[in-house]
C-alpha positions in Angstrom: -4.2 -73.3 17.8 -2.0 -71.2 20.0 0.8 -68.4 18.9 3.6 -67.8 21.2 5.1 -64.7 21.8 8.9 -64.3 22.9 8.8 -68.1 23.9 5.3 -67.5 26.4 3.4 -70.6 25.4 1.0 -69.4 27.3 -2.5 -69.1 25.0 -4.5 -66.8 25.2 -4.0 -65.4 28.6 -0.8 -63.4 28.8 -1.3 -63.1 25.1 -0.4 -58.7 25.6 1.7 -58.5 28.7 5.0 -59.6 27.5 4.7 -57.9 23.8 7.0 -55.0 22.9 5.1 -52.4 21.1 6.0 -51.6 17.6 7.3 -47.9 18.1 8.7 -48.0 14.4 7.5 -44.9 12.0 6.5 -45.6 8.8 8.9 -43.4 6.6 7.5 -44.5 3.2 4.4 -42.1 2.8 6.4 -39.5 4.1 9.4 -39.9 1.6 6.5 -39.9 -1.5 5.0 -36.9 -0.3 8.5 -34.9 -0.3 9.6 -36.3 -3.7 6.2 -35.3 -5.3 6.8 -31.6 -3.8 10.5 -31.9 -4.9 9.2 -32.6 -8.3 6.4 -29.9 -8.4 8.8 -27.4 -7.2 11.4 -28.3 -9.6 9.0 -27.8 -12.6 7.7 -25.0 -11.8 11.0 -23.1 -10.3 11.9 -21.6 -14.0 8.0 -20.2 -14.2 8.8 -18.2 -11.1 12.6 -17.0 -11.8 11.3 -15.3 -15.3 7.7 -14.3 -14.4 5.4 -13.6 -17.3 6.4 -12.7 -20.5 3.7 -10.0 -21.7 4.8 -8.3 -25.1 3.0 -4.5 -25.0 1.4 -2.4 -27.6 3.5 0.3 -29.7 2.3 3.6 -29.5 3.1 6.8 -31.6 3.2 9.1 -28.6 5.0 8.2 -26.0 5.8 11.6 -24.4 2.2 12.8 -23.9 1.0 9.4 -21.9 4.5 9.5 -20.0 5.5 11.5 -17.0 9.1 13.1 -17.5 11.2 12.3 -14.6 14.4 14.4 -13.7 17.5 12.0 -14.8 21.0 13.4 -13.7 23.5 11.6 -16.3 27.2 11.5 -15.4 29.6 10.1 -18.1 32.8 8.2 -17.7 34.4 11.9 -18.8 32.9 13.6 -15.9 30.4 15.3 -18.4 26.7 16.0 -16.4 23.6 16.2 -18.4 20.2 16.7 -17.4 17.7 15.0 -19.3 20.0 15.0 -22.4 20.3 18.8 -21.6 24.4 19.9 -20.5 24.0 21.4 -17.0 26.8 23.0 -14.8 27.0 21.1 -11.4 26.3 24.8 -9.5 23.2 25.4 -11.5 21.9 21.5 -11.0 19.5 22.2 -7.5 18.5 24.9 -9.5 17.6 24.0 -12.3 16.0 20.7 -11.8 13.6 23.0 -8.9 12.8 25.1 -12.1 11.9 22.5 -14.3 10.3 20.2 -12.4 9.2 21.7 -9.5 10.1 21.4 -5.6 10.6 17.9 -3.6 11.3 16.0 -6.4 12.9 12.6 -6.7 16.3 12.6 -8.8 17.2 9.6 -10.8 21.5 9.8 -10.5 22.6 7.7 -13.6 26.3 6.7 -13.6 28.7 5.1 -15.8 30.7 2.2 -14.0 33.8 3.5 -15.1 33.3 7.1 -13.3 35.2 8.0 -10.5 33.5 7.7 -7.2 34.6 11.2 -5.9 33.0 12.8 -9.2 29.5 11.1 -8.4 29.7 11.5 -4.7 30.0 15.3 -5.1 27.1 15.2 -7.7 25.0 13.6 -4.9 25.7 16.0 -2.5 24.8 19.3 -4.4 21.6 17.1 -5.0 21.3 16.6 -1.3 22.0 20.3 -0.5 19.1 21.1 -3.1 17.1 19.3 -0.7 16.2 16.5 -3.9 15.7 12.7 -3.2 18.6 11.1 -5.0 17.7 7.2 -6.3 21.0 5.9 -8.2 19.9 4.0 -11.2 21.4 0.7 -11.2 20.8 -2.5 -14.0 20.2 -6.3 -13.2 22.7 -8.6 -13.9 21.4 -11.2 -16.8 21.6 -14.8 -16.1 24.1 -14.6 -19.5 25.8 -12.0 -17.5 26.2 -14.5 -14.3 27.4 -17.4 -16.0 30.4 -15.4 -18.2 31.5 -13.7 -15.0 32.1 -17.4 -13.6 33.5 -18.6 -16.3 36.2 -16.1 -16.2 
């Protein structure tokens, strides 16, 4: 029995010569293996977003087996407190140098409502005092993100 190819009737001699080749990519396998890794990803994307929960001991004393940073708070008033202590912005190099020591880092804690001029001069008498200043900032909740679109 003899096949013919693009009308060649020819047998089995010129069965190759007048072929095309079949250049087409199987698309199938590759579509299976990104829908499976779409899947994966989308059940285990909420495992990564919140990390693990881990729920840690109570103890009585905290202050003994905790270091005491230097916190600079500045209320929406223009009140500035040191570690819960009042301290006069003049005094503040000062007295963070006498309590804790030289070369610390400084922790500048600011409400949202102050004024910018108010904390920018509070970080430069920190600067001057040759302190690091980190400004203590807090994440935005997903709660938070969805009732600021909704607005």
């Amino acid at each position: 029995m003899a096949f013919s190819f693009n009308g060649n009737s020819l047998g089995g001699r010129r069965r190759f010569h007048g072929t095309p080749s079949l250049a087409d990519i199987n698309v199938v396998p590759l579509v299976d293996v990104v829908l499976v890794l779409l899947i994966i990803f989308m059940l285990t994307a909420h495992v990564m977003e919140f990390g693990i929960e881990v729920d840690v001991p109570k103890v009585r004393q905290v202050r003994d087996s905790t270091q005491e940073l230097p916190v600079v708070t500045l209320t929406r008033d223009g009140r500035l407190y040191l570690n819960e202590q009042p301290v006069n912005i003049n005094e503040l190099g000062e007295a963070i140098q006498k309590r804790f020591g030289p070369g610390q880092e400084v922790y500048l804690r600011a409400d949202k409502a102050t004024i910018f001029d108010t904390v920018a001069q509070v970080a430069s008498a920190l600067g001057e005092a040759k302190l690091k200043v980190n400004l203590v900032t807090q994440p935005v909740d997903a709660a938070d993100q969805l009732g600021a679109r909704g607005r």
